[in-house]
N, C-alpha and C positions, 0 to 999 in steps of 0.2 A: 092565213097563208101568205099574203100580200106581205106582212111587215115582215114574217121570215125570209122571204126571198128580199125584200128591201135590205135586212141586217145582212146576209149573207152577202150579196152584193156588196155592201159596204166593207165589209171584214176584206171579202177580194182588193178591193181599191187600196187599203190601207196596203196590205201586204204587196202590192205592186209598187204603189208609192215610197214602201222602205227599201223595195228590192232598188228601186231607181235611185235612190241617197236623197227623195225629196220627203223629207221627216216632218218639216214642218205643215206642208201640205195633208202631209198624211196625220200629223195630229189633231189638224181641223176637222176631218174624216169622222177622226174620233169622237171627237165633240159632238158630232151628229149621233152619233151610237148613244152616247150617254144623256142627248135628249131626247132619244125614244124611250130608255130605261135609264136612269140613274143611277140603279144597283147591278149593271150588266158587267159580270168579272173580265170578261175579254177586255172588253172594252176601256175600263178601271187600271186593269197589268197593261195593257198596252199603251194604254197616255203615261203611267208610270215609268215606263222602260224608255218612250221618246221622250218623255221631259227630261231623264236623267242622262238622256244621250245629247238632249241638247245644252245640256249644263243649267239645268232649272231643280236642284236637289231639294227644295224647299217644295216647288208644284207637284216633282217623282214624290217626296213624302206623303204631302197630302193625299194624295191619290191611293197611294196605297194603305194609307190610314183609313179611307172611304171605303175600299176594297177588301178591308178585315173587320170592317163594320158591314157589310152587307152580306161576307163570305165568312164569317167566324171560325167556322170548322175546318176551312182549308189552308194546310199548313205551309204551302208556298208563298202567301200572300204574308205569313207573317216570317219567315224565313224571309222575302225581298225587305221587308220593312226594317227587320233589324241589322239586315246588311248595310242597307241606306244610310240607318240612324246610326250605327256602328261609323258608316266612312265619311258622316256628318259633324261626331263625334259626341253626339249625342246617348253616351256609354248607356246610360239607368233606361233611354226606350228599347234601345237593343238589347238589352240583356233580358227585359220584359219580354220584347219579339220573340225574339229565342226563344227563350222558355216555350212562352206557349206553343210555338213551333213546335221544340221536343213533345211535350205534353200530348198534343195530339197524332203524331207520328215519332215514335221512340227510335223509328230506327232510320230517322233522317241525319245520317252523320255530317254533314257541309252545317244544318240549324247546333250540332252540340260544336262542330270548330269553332260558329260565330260567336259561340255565348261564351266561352271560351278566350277567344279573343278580347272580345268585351269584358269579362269578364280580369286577363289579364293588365288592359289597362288603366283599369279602376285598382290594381293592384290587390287582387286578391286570391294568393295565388292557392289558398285551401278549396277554392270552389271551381277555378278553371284544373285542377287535378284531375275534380272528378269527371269533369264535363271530357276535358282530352283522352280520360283514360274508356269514357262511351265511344267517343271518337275513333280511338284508335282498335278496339275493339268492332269497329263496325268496319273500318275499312284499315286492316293491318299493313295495306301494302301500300299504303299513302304513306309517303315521307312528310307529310305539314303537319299533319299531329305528333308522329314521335318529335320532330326538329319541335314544336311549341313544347312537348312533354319535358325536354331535356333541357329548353333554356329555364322553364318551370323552377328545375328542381335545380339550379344552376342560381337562380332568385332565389331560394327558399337554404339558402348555402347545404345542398345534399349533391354535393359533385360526383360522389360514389355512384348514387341513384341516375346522374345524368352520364355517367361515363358508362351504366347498364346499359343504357337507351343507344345512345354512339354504338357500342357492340353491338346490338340487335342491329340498330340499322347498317354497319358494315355489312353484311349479309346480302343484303338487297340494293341497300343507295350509300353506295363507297363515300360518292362525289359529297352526297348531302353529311354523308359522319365527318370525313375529313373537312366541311366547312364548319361544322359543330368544333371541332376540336380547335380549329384556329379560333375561332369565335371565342369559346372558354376559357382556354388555354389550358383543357384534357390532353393534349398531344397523346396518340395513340392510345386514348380512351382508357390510360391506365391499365396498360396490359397485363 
């Protein structure tokens, strides 16, 4: 009961410490947490999140590399990592993240945008199709999956296909079709 109330303690201090903008303080906090337990996921996601708030993307990796080796089955921890490894530019671990991210929750749309993304850097625009077209099917009223769907098919030279997309989102995101169209050079989405 003792170390309970010790961790919980501890989790307060942290969380007071980031309210206060003193991070660093608060990640030594952390360090304490992770020598009571090693595999404690709070504790793991939150040196993650201050490492990479303090511009340490190498330590935020590790950590959550540790964090999806103690946590396997929880799909945030590799959804953070392949974001990471994605804005590291480390494309083949993020596209791995992802996955298994989807894998174990199919209907995490933010893990198919990243693998998607990842996926369209490595230039491969047959596999982030499918991943956008999950995406956008999970959340139709986001404009960042159709705007990736349309520069997709915009790369893959099917401008028809991306001038479909422009249309559909006139509908909803004016602003975002007509930046699609300057962007293309679809002007009015081939009306």
């Amino acid at each position: 009961m003792n170390r309970l109330l010790n961790r919980k303690f501890i989790q307060l201090q942290i969380r007071t410490l980031v309210l206060l903008g003193q991070r660093q303080r608060a990640l030594e906090r952390v360090g304490e947490l992770i020598d009571i337990n090693a595999a404690d996921p709070y504790a793991l996601a939150t040196r993650a999140h201050l490492l990479a708030e303090l511009g340490d993307k190498a330590g935020a990796q590790q950590a959550l590399q540790q964090l999806v080796a103690a946590q396997p089955a929880q799909p945030a921890g590799w959804f953070n990592l392949g974001y990471l490894s994605e804005e590291m530019g480390h494309l083949e671990e993020a596209e791995s993240a992802f996955r298994r991210a989807t894998e174990l929750d199919p209907q995490l749309d933010r893990a198919w945008y990243g693998l998607a993304l990842s996926l369209i850097r490595q230039r491969r625009f047959d596999e982030a199709l499918i991943a956008l077209r999950k995406n956008t099917e999970l959340q139709p009223m986001s404009p960042y999956g159709w705007y990736q769907l349309a520069r997709v098919h915009v790369d893959r030279q099917e401008p028809d296909e991306a001038a479909k997309i422009i249309r559909h989102l006139r509908k909803f995101e004016p602003k975002v079709a007509a930046q699609l169209e300057r962007e293309t050079g679809l002007g009015q989405a081939r009306a």
